[in-house]
TIVEXKOL-560165 format. One record per residue (C-alpha): x, y, z. Coordinates in steps of 0.05 Angstrom, whole numbers. Layout:
N
((X; Y; Z)),
...
This chain:
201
((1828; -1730; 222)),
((1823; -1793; 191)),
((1850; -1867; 216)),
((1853; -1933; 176)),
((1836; -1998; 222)),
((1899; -2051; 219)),
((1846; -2108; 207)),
((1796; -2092; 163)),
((1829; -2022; 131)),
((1771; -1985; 134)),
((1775; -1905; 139)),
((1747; -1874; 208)),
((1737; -1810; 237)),
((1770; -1781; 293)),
((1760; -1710; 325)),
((1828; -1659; 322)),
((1805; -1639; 388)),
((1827; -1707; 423)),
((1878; -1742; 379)),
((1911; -1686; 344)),
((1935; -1640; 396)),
((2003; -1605; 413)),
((2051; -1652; 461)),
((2052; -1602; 534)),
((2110; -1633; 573)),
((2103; -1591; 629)),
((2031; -1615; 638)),
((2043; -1681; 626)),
((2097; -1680; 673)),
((2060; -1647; 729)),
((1997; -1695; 721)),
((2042; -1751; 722)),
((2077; -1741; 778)),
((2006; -1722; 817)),
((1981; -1793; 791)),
((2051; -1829; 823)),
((2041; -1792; 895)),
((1977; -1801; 903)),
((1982; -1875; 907)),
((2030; -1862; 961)),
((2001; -1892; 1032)),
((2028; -1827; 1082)),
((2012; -1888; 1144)),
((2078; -1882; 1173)),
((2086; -1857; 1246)),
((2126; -1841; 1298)),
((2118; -1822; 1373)),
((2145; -1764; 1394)),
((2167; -1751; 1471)),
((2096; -1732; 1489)),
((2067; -1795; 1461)),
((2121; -1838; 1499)),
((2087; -1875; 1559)),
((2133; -1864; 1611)),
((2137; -1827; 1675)),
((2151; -1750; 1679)),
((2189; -1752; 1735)),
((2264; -1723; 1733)),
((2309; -1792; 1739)),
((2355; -1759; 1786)),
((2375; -1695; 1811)),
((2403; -1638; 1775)),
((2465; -1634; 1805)),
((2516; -1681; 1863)),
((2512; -1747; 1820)),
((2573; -1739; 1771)),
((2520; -1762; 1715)),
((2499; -1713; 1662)),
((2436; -1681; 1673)),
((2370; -1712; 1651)),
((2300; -1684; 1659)),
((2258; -1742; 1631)),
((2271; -1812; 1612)),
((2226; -1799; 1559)),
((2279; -1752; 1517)),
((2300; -1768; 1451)),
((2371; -1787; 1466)),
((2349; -1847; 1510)),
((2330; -1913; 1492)),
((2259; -1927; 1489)),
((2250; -1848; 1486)),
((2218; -1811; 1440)),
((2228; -1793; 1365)),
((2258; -1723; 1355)),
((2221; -1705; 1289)),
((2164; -1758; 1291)),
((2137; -1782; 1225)),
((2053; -1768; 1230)),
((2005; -1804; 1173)),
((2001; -1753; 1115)),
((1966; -1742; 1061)),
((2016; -1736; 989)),
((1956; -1721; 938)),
((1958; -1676; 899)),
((1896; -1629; 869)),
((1892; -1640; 793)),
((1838; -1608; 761)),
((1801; -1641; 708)),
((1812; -1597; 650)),
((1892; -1608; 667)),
((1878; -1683; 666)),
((1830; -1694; 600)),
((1877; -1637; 571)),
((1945; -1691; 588)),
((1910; -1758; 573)),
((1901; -1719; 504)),
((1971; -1695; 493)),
((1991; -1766; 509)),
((1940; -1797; 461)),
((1960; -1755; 404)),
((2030; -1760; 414)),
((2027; -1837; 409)),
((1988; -1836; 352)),
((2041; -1784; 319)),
((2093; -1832; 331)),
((2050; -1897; 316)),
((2048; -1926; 385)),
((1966; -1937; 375)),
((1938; -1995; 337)),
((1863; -1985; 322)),
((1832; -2052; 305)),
((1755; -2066; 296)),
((1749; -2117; 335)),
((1802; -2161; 377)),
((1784; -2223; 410)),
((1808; -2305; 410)),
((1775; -2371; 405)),
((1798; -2394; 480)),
((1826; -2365; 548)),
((1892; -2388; 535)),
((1962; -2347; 536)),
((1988; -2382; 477)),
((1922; -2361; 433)),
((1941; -2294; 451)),
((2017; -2290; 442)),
((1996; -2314; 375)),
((1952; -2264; 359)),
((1997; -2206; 385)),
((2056; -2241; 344)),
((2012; -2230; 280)),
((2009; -2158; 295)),
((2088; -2161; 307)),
((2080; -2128; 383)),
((2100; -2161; 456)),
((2091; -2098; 500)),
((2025; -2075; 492)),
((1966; -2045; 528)),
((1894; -2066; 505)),
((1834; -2010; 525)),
((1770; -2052; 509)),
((1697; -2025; 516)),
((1669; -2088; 549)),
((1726; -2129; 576)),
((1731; -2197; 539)),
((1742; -2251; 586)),
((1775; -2298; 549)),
((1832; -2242; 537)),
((1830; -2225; 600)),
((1846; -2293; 631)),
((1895; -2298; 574)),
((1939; -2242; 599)),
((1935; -2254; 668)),
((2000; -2292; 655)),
((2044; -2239; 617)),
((2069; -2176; 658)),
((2091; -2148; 592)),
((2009; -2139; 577)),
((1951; -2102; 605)),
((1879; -2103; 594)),
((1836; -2045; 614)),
((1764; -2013; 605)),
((1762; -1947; 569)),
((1732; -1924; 621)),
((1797; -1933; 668)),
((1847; -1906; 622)),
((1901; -1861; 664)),
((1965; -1821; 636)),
((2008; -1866; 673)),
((1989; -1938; 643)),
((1983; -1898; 570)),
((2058; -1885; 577)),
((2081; -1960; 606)),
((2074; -1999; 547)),
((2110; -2001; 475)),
((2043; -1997; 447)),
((1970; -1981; 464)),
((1919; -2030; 429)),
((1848; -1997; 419)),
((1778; -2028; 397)),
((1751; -1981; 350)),
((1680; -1976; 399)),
((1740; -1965; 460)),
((1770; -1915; 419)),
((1703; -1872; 406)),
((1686; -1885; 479)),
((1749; -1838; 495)),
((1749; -1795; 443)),
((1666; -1785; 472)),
((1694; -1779; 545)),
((1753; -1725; 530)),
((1719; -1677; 469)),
């Protein structure tokens, strides 16, 4: 398969094997939704009626007192009590094996690149660390939304960006289905884009 580079339109090779692959919903879906519940915390808890401190003596007796009858002052129902169905820490991850993974992060890649969501460039970087040298540069490439997967992180674009929630900078090493599918468009180096294609063949 072959791609043309927006700056300098020279011809490059990619494999079939990574970028021109069949779009699996069903995978994509289950990967993604393993990525989302895995950053969940699962800290929450509760104390049940055996955590409660308290005393396990029966408040009064069963029967004589006109009250309704109570066995602890540790049930449920009472204030200070315990918590019927307590809430225990958890753990929400769930197991995705790698082949599922490389085989959605390529499904993803190839279906952005099917519907020209990738721009390949040789090389992007700016004079200074400033947000407005980068807007401009993004506005020459007519895109606001954008991810940008770099080999070596340039600082300068990365201080740049700090400022603008509508972009992302990221190593190719750090790429995830979740942050692929977050932005209008993915912006890839051309030694970023071999990196992947190296890491998912």
């Amino acid at each position: 398969m072959e791609l043309i580079l927006k700056d300098t339109n020279e011809i490059v090779k990619i494999s079939n094997l990574v970028f021109s692959r069949d779009f699996n919903k069903f995978l994509v879906h289950q990967v993604l939704k393993s990525h989302s519940i895995s950053k969940r915390q699962g800290t929450k808890a509760q104390k049940s009626r055996a955590e409660v401190s308290g005393s396990g003596k029966k408040p009064w007796r069963q029967k004589g007192t006109g009250r309704a009858r109570v066995g602890s002052i540790r049930s449920p129902i009472w204030r200070s009590g315990g918590v019927t169905f307590a809430s225990k820490p958890r753990d929400y991850k769930q197991k995705i094996n790698k082949k599922m993974y490389r085989g959605a992060l390529r499904c993803i890649l190839s279906e952005l690149l099917r519907v020209n969501r990738i721009i390949v460039l040789k090389n992007f970087s700016i004079k200074y660390p400033k947000t407005k040298k980068l807007l401009t540069k993004l506005k020459t490439l007519n895109i606001e939304d954008v991810l940008i997967i770099q080999k070596i992180l340039d600082t300068k674009i990365l201080l740049a960006s700090r400022n603008l929630y509508k972009v992302s900078v990221i190593n190719s090493n750090f790429i995830n289905p979740l942050i692929l599918l977050t932005h209008s468009y993915v912006l890839i180096t051309l030694d970023a884009l071999k990196d992947i294609e190296e890491n998912l063949l």
